[in-house]
VOGU-3710 file (C-alpha; in Angstrom, 3 decimals, decimal comma):
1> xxxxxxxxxx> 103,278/85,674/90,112  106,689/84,412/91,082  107,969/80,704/89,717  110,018/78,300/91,341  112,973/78,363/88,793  113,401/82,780/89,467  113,270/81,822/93,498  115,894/79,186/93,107  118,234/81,261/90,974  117,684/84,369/93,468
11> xxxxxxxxxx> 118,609/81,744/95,995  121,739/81,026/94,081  122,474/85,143/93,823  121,203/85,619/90,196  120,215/89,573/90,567  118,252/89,294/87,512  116,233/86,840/89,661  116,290/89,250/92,476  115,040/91,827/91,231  112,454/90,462/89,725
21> xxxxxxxxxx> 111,386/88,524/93,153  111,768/92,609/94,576  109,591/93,759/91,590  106,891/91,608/92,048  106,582/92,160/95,330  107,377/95,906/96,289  104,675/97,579/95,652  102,206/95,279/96,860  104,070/95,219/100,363  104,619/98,875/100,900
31> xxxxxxxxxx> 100,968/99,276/99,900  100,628/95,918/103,011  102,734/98,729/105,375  100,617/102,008/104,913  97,333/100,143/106,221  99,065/99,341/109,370  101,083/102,480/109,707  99,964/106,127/109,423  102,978/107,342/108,378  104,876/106,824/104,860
41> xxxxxxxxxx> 108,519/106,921/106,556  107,124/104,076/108,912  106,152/102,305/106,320  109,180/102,683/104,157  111,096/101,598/107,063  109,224/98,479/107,567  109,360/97,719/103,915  112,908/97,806/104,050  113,419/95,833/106,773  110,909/93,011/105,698
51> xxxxxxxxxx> 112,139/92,718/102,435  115,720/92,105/104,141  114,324/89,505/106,414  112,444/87,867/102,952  115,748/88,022/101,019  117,713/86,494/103,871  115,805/84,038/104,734  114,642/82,958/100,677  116,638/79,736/101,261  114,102/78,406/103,274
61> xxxxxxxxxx> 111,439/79,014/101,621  109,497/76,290/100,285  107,544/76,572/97,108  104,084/75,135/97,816  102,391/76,694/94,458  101,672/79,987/92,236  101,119/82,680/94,680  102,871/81,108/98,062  106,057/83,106/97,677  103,649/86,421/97,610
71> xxxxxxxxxx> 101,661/85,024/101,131  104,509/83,943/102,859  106,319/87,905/102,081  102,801/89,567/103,053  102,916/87,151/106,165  106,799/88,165/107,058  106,004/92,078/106,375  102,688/92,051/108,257  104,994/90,705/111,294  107,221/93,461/110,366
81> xxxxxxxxxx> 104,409/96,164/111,040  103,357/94,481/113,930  106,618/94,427/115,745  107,045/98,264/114,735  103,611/99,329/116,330  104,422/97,337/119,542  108,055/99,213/119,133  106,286/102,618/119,213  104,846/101,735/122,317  101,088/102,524/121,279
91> xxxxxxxxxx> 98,573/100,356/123,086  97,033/99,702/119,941  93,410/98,390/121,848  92,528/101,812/123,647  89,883/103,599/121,334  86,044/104,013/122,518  84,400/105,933/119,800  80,631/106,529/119,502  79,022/102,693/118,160  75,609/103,914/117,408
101> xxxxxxxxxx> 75,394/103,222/113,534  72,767/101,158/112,416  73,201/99,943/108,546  75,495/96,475/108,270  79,472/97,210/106,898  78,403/95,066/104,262  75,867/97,603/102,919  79,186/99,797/102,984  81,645/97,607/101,689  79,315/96,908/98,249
111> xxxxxxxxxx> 79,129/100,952/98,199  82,614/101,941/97,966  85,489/101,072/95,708  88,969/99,379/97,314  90,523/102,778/96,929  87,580/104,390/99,206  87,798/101,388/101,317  91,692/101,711/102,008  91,384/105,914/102,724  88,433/104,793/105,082
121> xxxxxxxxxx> 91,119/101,967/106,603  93,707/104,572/107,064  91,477/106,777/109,250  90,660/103,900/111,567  92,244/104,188/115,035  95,632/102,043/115,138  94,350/99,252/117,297  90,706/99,253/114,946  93,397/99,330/111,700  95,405/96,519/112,683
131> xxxxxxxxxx> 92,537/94,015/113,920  90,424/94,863/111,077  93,734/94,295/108,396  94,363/90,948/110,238  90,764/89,655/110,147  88,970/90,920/107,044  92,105/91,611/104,707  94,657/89,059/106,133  92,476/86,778/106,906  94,093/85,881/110,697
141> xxxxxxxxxx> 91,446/84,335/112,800  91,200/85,612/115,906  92,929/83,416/118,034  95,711/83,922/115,885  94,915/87,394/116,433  94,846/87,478/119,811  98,382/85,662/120,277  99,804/88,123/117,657  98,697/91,109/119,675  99,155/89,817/123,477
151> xxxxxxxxxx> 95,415/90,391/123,443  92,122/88,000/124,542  90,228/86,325/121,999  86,941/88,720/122,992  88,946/91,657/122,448  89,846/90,962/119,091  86,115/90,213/117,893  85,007/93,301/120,122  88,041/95,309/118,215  86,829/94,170/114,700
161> xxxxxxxxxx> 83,210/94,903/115,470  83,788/98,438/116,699  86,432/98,891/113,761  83,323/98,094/111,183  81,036/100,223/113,265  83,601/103,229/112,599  84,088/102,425/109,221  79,995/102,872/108,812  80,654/106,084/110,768  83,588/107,403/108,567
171> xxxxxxxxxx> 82,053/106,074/105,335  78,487/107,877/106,205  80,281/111,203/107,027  82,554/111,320/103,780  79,238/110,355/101,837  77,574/113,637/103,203  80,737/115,990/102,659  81,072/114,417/99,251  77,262/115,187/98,448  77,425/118,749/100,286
181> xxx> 80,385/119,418/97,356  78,100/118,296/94,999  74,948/120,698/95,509
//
């Protein structure tokens, strides 16, 4: 976690400061980046660019308490990714896949580990991905959600839902391949 005193002396351009401030961050961020975007050179870009924005803009950030500097970089780089999917012209709410799974995504969720979890993320479709990051990992509500994306309220809860219903999906299929290596 980040102090006051090492944001007020990267605000003053100490680059011991600064580097520490990029340390602490970094890898937490890029990790932020590759659950909204497919690609590693998207992501890297959007790092880069966030990061900027966070550094330029440390002056006015306020320091609340332990752990606000981290929230307010996650929030700046999850803007970041959202402004590069909308730049890559995807229409990120287009994806109809098959709903017809019947055990809850919290059965799931208590099955897998958070590095099973974030493969499963990755293979969501990009408008799934990015509700399901705002809501369940972000923790955006979905108004806020729904002015973020230029989207209705009832899409984004329709969104989420059908993102957990293919997460059951993707999660019961890798089970079965995983136990057909097994035998």
């Amino acid at each position: 976690m980040v102090d006051k005193q090492t944001i007020e002396e990267a605000v003053k351009g100490n680059q011991k400061a600064e580097r520490l401030l990029y340390d602490s961050i970094s890898k937490s961020l890029f990790m932020l980046c590759l659950r909204y975007l497919k690609h590693q050179e998207d992501a890297e870009d959007v790092l880069s660019s966030a990061l900027l924005k966070v550094f330029r803009c440390l002056d006015r950030f306020e320091f609340e308490r332990e752990g606000s500097f981290e929230a307010w970089a996650r929030k700046i780089t999850v803007n970041e990714c959202l402004i590069c999917l909308r730049k890559q012209k995807r229409s990120p709410m287009m994806v109809e896949p098959d709903e017809s799974i019947a055990i809850g995504i919290e059965d799931v969720l208590d099955k897998i580990s958070a590095d099973e979890l974030f493969v499963l993320i990755l293979q969501l479709p990009e408008g799934y991905r990015t509700v399901f990051n705002l809501y369940e990992i972000e923790g955006y509500t979905h108004p806020e959600i729904s002015e973020k994306l230029g989207i209705g309220v009832g899409t984004s809860k329709s969104q989420l839902s059908k993102a957990k219903n293919y997460l059951k999906k993707l999660f019961i299929a890798n089970s079965r391949n995983n136990a057909s290596k097994i035998i």
